[in-house]
C-alpha positions as CSV (number, residue, x, y, z in Angstrom):
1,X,188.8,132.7,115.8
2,X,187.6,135.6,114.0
3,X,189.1,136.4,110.2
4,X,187.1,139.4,108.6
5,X,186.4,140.8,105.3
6,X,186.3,144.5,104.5
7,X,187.0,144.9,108.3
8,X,190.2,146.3,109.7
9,X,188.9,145.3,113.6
10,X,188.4,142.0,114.8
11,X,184.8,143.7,116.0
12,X,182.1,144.0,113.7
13,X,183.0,147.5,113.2
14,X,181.4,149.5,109.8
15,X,182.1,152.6,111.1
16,X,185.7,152.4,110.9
17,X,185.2,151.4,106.9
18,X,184.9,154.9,105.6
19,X,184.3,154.4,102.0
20,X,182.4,150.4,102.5
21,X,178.8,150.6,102.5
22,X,179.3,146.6,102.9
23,X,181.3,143.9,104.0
24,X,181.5,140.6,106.2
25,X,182.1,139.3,109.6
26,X,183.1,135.8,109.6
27,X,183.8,133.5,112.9
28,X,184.3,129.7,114.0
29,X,182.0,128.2,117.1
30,X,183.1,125.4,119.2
31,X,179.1,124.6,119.0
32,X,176.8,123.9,116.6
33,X,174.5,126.6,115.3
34,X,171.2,124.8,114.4
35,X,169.9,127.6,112.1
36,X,170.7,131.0,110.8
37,X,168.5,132.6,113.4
38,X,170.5,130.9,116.1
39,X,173.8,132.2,114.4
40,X,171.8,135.7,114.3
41,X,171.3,135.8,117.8
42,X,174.8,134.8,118.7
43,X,176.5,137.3,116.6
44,X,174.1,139.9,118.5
45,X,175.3,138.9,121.8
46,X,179.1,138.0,121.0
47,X,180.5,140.2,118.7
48,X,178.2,143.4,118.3
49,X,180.1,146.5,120.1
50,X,178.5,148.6,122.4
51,X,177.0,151.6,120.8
52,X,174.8,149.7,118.2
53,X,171.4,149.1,118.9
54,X,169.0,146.4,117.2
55,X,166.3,147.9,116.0
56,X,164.7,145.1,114.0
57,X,165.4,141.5,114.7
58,X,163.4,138.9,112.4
59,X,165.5,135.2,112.6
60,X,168.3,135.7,110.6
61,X,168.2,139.2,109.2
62,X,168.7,142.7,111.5
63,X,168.7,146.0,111.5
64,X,170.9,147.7,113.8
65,X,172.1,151.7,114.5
66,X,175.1,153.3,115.4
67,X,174.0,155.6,117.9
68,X,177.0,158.1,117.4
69,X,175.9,158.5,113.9
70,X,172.2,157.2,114.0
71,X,173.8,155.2,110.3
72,X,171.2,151.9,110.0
73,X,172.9,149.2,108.6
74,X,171.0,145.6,107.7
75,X,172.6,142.5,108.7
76,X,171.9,139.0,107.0
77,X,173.3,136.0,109.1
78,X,174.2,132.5,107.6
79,X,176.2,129.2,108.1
80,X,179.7,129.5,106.1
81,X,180.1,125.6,104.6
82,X,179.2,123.9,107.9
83,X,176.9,124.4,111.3
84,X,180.8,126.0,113.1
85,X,182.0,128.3,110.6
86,X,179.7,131.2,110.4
87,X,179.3,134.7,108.3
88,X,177.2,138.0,108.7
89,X,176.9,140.4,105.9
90,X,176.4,143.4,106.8
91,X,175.1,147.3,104.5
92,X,174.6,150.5,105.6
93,X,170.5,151.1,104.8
94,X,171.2,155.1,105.4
């Protein structure tokens, strides 16, 4: 289940938040995430859309660009009240 802030698509999806420069992406796991960095990497290969690239991975914090604008934006991943429920904020860098 996916419920997002600031985001009108269940995708992580900036783009289509003309006038954000942030926001969050929240989701539930069936699995336990053991750490942030763990929650980082599964947010990269579960719910980041085609046409971003990760340009800077360290553990729990990203960088990633649109490639149809070339926009950065930062991403900070953490654990939302328990190792299931899960959070990625996310601001646009330039």
């Amino acid at each position: 289940m996916n419920t997002n802030e600031n985001l009108p698509e269940e995708n992580f999806n900036p783009a289509s938040c003309k006038n954000d420069v942030s926001g969050s992406f929240y989701w539930k796991t069936d699995y336990y995430h053991h750490d942030n960095a763990f929650t980082m990497q599964d947010f990269i290969e579960n719910h980041l859309p085609n046409g971003f690239e990760v340009i800077f991975d360290d553990g729990s914090y990203a960088e990633v660009k649109q490639n149809s604008t070339n926009t950065i934006f930062s991403l900070d991943a953490k654990g939302n009240g328990d190792s299931f429920n899960h959070v990625v904020n996310w601001h646009v860098l330039r």
